[in-house]
KELO-548433 format. One record per residue: y, x, z of N, C-alpha, C in turn; residue number from 1; residue in three letters. Coordinates in pm, 1 decimal. Example, Ala and Ser with C-alpha at 12.3 -4.5 7.8 and 13.67 -1.06 7.14 Angstrom:
<nodes>
-569.0 1319.0 780.0 -450.0 1230.0 780.0 -330.0 1320.0 780.0 1 Ala
-225.0 1285.0 708.0 -106.0 1367.0 714.0 3.0 1290.0 787.0 2 Ser
</nodes>
This chain:
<nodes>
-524.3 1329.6 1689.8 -443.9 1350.6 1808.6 -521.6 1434.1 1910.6 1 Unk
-439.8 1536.4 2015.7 -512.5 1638.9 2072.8 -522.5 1485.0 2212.3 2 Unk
-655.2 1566.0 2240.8 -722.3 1533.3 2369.4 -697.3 1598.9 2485.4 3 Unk
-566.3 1709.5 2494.2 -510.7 1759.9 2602.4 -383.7 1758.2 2560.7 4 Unk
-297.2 1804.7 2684.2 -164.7 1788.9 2681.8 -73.4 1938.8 2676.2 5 Unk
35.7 1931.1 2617.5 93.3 2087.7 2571.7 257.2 2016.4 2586.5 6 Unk
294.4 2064.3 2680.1 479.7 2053.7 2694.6 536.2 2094.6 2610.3 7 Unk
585.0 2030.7 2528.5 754.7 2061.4 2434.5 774.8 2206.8 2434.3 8 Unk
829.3 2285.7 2537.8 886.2 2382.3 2559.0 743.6 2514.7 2520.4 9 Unk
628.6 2422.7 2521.3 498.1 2578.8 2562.7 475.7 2616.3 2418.2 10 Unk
365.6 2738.0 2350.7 347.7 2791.8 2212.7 194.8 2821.6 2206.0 11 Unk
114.4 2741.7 2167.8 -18.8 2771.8 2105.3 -4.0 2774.0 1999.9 12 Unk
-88.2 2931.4 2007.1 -121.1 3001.7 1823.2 -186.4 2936.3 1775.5 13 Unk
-224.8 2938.7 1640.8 -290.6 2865.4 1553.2 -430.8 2978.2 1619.9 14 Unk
-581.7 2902.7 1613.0 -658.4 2952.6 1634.3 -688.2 2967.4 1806.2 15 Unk
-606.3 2937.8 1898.7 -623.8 2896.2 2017.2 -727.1 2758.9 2042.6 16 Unk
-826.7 2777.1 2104.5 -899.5 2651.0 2179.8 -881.3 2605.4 2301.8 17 Unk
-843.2 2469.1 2269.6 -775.3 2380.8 2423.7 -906.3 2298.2 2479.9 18 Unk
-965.8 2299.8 2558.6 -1041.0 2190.6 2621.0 -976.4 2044.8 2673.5 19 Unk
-1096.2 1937.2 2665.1 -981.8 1834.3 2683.4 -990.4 1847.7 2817.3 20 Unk
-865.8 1726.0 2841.7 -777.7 1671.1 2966.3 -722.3 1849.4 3013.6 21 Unk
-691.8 1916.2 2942.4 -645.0 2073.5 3008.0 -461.9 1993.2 2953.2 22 Unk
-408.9 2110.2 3110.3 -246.0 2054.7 3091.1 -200.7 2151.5 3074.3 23 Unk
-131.3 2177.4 2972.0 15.2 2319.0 2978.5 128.7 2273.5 2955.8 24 Unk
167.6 2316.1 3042.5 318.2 2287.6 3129.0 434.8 2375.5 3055.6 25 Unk
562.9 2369.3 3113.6 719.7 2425.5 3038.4 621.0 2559.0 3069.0 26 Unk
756.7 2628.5 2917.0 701.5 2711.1 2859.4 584.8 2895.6 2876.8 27 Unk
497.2 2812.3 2853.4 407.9 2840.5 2866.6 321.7 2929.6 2711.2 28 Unk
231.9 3006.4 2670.9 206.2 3067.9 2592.8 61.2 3105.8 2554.1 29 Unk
30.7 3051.1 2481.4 -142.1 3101.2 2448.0 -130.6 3122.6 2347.1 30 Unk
-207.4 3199.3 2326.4 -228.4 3326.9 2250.9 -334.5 3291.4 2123.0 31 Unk
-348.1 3344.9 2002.8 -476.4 3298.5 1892.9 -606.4 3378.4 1967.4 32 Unk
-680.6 3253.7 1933.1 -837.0 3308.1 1996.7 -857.6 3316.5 2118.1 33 Unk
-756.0 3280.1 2200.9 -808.0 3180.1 2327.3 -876.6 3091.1 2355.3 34 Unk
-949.1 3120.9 2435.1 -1048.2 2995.3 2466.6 -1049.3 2929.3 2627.1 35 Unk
-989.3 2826.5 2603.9 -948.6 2744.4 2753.1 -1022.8 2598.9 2751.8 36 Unk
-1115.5 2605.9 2866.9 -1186.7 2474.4 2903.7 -1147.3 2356.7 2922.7 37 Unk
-1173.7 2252.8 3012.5 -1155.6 2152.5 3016.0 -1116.0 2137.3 3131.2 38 Unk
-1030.1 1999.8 3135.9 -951.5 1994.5 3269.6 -885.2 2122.7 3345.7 39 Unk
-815.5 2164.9 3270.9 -768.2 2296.1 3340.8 -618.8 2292.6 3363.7 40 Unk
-544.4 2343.6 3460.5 -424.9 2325.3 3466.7 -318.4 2472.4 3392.9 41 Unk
-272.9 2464.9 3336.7 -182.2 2592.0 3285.3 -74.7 2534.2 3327.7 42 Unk
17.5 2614.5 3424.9 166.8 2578.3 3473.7 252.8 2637.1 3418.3 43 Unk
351.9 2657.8 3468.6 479.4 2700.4 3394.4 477.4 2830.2 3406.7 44 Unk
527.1 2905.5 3274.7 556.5 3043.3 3222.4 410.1 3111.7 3220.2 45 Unk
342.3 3040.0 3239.2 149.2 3137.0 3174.7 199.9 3198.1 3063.3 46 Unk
142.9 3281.6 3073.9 74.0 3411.4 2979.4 -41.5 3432.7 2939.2 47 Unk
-83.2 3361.7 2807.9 -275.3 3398.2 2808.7 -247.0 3506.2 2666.0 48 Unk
-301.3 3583.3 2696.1 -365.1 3687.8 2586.7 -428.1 3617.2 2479.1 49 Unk
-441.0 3695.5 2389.8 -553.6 3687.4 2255.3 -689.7 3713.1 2328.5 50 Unk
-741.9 3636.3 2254.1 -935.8 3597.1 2279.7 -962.8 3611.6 2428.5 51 Unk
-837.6 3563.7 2505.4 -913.9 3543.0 2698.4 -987.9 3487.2 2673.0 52 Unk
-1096.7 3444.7 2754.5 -1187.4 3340.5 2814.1 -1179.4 3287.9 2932.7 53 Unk
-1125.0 3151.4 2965.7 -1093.2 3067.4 3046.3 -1185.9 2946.5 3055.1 54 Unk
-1277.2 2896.2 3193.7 -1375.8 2876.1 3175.4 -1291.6 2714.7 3166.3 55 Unk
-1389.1 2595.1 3270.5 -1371.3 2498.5 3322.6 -1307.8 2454.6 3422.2 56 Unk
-1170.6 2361.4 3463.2 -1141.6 2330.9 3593.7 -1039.9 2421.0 3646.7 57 Unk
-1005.8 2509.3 3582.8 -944.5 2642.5 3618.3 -782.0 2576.3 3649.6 58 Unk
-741.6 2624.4 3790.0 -612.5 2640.4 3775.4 -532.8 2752.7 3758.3 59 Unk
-407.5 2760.3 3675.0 -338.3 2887.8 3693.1 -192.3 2855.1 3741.2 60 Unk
-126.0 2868.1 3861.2 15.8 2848.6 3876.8 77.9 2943.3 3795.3 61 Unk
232.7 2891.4 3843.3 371.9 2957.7 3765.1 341.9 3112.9 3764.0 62 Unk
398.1 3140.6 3604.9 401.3 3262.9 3620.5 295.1 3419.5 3616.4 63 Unk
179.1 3325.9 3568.7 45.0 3451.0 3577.2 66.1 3485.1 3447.1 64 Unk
21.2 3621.9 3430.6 -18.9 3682.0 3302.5 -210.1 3689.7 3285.5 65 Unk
-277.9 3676.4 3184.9 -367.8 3683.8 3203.7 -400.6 3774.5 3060.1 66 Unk
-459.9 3892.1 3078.0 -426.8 3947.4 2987.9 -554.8 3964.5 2874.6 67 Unk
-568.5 4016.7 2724.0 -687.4 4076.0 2681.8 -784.0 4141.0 2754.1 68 Unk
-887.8 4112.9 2738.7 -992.9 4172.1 2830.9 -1015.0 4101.4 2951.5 69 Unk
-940.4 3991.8 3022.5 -1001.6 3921.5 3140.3 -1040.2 3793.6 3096.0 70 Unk
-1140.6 3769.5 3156.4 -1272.7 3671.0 3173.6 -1237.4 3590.1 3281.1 71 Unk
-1227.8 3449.0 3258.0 -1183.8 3384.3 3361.8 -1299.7 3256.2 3382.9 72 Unk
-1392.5 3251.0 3497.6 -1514.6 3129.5 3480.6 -1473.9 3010.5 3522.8 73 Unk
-1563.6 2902.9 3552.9 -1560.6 2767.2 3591.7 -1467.3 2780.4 3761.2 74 Unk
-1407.3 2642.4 3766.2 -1340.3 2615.4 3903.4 -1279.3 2765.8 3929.9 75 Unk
-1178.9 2877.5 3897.9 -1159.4 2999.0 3965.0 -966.9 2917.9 3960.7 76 Unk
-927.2 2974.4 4089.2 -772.9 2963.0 4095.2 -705.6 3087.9 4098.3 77 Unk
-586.2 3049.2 4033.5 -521.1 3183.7 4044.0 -363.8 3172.8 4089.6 78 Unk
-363.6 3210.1 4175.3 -213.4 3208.2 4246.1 -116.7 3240.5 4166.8 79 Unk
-3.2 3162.8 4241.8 135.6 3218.1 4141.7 211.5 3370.3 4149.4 80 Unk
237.1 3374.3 4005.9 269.5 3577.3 3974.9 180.2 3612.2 4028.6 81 Unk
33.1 3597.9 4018.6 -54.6 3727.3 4068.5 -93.4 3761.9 3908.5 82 Unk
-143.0 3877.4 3892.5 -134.8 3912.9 3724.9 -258.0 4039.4 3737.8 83 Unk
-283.7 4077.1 3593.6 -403.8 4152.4 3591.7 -384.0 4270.0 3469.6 84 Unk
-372.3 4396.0 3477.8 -371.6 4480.8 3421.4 -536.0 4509.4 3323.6 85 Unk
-511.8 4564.8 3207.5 -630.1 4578.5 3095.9 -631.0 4742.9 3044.2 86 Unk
-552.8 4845.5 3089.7 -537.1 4990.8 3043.5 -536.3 5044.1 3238.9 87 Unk
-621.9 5112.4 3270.2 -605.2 5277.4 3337.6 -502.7 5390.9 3332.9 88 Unk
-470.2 5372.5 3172.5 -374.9 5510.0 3161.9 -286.8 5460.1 3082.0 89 Unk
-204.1 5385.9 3136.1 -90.1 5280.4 3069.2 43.8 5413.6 3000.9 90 Unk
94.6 5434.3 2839.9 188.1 5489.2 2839.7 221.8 5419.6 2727.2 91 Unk
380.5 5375.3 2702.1 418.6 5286.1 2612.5 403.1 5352.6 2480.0 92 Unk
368.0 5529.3 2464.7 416.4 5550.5 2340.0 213.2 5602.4 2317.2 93 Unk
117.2 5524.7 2377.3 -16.5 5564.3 2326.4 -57.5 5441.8 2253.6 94 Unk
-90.6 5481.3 2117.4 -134.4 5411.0 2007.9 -300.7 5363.0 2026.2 95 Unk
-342.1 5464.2 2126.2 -526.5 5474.0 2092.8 -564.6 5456.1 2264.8 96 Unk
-419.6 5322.3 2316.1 -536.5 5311.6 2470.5 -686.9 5224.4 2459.3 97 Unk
-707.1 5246.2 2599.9 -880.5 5167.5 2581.9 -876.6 5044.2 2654.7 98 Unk
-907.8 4921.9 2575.3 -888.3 4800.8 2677.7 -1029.7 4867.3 2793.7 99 Unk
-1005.2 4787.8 2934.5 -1102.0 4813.7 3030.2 -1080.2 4634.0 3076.2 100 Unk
-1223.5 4583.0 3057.5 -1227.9 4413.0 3078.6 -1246.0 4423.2 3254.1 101 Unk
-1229.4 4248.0 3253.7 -1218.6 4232.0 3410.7 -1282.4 4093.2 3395.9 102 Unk
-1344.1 4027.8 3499.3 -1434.4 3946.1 3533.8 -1402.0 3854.9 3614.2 103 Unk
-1322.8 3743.1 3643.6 -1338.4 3671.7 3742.4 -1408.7 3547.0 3755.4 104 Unk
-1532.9 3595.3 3878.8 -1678.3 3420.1 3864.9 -1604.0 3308.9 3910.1 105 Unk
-1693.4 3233.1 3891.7 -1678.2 3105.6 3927.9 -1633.6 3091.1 4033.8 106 Unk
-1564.6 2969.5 4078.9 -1490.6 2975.7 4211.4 -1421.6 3058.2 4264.9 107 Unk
-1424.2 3168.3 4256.8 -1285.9 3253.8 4336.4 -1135.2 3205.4 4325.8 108 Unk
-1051.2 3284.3 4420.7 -939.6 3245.2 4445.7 -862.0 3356.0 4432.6 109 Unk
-752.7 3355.4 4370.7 -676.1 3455.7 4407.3 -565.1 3435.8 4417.7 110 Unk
-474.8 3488.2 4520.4 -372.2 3447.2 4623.7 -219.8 3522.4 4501.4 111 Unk
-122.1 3423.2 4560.4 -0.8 3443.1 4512.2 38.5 3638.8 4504.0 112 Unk
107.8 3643.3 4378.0 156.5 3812.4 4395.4 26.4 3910.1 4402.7 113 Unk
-97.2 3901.1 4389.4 -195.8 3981.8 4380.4 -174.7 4034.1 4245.0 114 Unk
-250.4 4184.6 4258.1 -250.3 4256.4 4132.7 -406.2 4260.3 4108.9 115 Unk
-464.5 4226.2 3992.0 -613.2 4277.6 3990.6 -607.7 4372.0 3898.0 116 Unk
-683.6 4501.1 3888.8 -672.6 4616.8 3819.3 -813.0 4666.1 3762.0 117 Unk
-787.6 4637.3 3627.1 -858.2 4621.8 3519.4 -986.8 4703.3 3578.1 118 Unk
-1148.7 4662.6 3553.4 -1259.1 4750.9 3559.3 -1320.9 4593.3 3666.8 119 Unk
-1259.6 4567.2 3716.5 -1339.8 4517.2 3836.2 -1351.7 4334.8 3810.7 120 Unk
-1481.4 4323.4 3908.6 -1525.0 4204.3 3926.5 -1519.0 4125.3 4035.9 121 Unk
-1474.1 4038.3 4030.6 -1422.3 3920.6 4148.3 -1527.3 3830.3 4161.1 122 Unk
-1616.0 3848.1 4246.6 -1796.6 3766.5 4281.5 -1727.9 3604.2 4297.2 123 Unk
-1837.5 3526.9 4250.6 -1849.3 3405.3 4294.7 -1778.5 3358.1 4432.7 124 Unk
-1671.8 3274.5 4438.4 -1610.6 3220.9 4560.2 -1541.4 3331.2 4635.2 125 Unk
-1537.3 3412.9 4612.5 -1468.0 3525.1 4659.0 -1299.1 3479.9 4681.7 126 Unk
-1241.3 3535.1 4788.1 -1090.3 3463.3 4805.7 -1036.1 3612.4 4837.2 127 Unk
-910.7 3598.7 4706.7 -851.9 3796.2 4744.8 -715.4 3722.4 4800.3 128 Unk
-643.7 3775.3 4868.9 -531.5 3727.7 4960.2 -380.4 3772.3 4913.6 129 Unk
-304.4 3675.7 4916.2 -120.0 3704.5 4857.3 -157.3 3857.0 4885.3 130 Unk
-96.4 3892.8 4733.1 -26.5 4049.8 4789.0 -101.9 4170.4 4752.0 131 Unk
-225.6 4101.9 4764.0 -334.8 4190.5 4736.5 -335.0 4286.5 4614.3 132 Unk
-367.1 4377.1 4652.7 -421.5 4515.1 4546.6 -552.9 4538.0 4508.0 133 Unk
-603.5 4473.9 4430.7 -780.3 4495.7 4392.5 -795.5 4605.2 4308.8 134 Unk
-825.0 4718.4 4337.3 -879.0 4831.5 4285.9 -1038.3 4870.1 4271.5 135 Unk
-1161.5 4764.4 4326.4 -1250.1 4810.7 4353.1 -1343.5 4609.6 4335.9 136 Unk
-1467.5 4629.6 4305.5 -1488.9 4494.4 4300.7 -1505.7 4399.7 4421.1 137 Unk
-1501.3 4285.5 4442.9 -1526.2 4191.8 4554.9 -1677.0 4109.6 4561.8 138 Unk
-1721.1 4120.5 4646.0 -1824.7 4051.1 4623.6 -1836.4 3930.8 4628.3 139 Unk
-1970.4 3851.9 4617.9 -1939.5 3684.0 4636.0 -1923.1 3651.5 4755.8 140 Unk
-1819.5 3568.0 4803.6 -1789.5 3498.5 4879.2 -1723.7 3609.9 4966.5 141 Unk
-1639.1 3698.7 4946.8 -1577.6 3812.7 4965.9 -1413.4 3790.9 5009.6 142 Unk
-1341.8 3811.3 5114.6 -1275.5 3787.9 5142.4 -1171.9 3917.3 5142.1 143 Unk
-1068.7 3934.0 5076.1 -1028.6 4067.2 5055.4 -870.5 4019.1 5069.9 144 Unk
-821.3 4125.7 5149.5 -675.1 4149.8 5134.5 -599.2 4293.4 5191.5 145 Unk
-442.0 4298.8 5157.8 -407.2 4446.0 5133.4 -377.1 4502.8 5058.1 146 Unk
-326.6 4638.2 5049.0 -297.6 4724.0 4931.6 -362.0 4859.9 5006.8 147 Unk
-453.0 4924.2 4938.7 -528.6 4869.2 4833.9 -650.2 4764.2 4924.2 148 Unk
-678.8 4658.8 4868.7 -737.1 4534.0 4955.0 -868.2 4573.1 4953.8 149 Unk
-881.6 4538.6 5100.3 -1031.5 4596.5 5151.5 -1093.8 4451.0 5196.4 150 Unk
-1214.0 4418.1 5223.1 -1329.8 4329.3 5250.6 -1320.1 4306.7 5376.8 151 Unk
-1285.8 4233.7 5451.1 -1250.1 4210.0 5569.1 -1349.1 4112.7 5647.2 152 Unk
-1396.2 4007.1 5523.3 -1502.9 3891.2 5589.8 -1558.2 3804.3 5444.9 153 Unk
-1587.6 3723.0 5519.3 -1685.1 3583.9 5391.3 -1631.2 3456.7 5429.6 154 Unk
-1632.9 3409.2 5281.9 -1569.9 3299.9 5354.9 -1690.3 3177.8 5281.0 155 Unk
-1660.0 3043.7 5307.3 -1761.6 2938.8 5231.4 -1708.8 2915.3 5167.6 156 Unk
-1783.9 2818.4 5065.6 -1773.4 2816.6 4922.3 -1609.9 2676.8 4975.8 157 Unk
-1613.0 2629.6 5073.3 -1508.8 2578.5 5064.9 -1386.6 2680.0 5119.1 158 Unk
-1397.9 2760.6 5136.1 -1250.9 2850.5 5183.4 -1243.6 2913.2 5291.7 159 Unk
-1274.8 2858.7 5395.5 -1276.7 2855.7 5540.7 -1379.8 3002.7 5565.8 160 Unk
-1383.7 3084.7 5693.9 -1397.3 3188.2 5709.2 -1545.2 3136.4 5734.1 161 Unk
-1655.4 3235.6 5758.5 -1816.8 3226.3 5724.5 -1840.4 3343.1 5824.9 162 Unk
-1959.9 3329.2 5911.4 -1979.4 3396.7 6050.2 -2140.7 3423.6 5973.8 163 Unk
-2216.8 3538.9 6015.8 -2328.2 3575.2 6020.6 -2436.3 3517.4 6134.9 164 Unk
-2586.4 3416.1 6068.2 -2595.5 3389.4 6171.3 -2758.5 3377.8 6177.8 165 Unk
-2783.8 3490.9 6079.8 -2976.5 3511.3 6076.2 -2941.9 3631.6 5982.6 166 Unk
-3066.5 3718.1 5952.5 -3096.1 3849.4 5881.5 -3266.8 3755.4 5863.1 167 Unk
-3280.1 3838.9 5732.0 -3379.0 3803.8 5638.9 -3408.7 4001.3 5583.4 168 Unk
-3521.4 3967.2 5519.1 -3492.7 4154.2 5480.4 -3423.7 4232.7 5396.4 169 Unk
-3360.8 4131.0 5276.1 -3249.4 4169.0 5204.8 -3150.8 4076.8 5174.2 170 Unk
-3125.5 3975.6 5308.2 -2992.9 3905.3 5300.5 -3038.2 3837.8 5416.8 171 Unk
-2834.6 3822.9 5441.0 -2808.3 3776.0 5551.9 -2778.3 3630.6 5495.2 172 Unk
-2790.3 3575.3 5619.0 -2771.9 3410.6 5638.1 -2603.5 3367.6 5703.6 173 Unk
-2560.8 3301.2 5652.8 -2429.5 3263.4 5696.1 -2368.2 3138.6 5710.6 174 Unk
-2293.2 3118.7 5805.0 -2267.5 2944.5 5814.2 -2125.5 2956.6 5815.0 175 Unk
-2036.4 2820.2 5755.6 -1912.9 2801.7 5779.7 -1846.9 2760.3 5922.3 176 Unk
-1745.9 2805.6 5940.2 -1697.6 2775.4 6085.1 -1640.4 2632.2 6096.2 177 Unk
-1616.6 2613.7 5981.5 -1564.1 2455.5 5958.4 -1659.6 2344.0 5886.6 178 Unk
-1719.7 2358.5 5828.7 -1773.9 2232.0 5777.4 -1970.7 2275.6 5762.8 179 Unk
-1990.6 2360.1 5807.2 -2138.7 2425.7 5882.3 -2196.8 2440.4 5787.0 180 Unk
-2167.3 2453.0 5625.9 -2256.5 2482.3 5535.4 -2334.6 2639.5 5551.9 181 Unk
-2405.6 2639.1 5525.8 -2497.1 2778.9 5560.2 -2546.4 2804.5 5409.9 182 Unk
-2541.2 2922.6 5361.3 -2533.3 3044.7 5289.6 -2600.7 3155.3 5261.2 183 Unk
-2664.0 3228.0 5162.8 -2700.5 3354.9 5194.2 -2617.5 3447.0 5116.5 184 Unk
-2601.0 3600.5 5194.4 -2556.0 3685.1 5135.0 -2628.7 3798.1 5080.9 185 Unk
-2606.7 3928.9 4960.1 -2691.8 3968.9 4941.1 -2663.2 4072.4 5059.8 186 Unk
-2789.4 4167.3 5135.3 -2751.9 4232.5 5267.1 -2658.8 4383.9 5207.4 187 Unk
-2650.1 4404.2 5104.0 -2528.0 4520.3 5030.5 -2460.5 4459.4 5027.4 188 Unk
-2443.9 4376.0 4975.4 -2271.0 4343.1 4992.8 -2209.6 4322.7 5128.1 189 Unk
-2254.0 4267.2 5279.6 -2274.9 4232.6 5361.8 -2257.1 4368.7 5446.0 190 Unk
-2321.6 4495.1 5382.6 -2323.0 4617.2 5434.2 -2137.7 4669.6 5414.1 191 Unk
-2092.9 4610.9 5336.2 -1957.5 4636.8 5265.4 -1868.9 4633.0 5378.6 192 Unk
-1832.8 4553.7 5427.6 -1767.7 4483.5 5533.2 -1690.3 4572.9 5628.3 193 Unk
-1578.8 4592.4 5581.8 -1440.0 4660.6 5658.5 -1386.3 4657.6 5820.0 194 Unk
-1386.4 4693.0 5923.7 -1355.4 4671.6 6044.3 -1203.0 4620.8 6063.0 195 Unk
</nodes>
């Protein structure tokens, strides 16, 4: 007997890996050679590709596609219908496109209706915002929103927005505005930072 749970209505390929206590919900779809962790939530109408990688803890609401070529790590959320492209030069009648992989670390967030566009990497705790257009990578703890979504601030590893509040010689120091955890950033990424 499986050690996770799969709704009536959902379709795992033969050759798909479920981690236990992971839930998939009405109909829902994984793909052969998936690999999905433990305790993870899959909601209704997911889309996982052939051979994703889906780490630990992961939630995905209604409606994501997650396609070949994206990398998904420990604790990362992913908002509902936000989805992720794997081709640059998308044409229905090219036989010889090039997958281009995508990365999302640990902890990040990504907000309802976001598009992430294949090439890029979503840093550790990083939070990209509803709506968002990621064309370019985010750094850790990177706060991005927009079309095309630009770097606006940092936030802490719990969510909440992150203020600069020491310099070191190649990183800045940062504290949460809400729960005062303090942080370092690397000082390039930090240099990033959108007006």
């Amino acid at each position: 007997m499986a050690d996770y749970f799969v709704h009536e209505t959902a379709e795992i390929s033969k050759g798909a890996l479920i981690g236990k206590n992971t839930k998939i919900w009405h109909q829902s779809q994984i793909r052969e050679g998936a690999k999905i962790g433990e305790n993870c939530i899959i909601s209704k109408c997911v889309y996982i590709d052939f051979d994703v990688k889906i780490g630990n803890n992961v939630k995905i609401q209604n409606g994501v596609s997650v396609y070949h070529g994206v990398e998904v790590e420990d604790d990362v959320f992913l908002g509902p219908h936000m989805t992720f492209t794997n081709d640059l030069y998308p044409r229905a009648f090219n036989s010889n496109w090039e997958l281009v992989t995508t990365l999302v670390k640990k902890g990040a967030s990504i907000g309802a209706n976001a598009t992430i566009i294949c090439g890029t990497t979503i840093g550790e705790y990083a939070m990209v915002g509803s709506g968002a257009v990621v064309t370019k990578n985010v750094p850790a703890y990177g706060l991005v929103f927009g079309n095309p979504a630009k770097l606006k601030g940092f936030v802490c590893k719990c969510g909440r927005k992150a203020v600069k509040i020491g310099d070191e010689k190649d990183k800045v120091l940062m504290e949460c505005t809400v729960c005062k955890t303090t942080f370092y950033l690397n000082k390039d990424d930090y240099g990033l930072l959108e007006e």
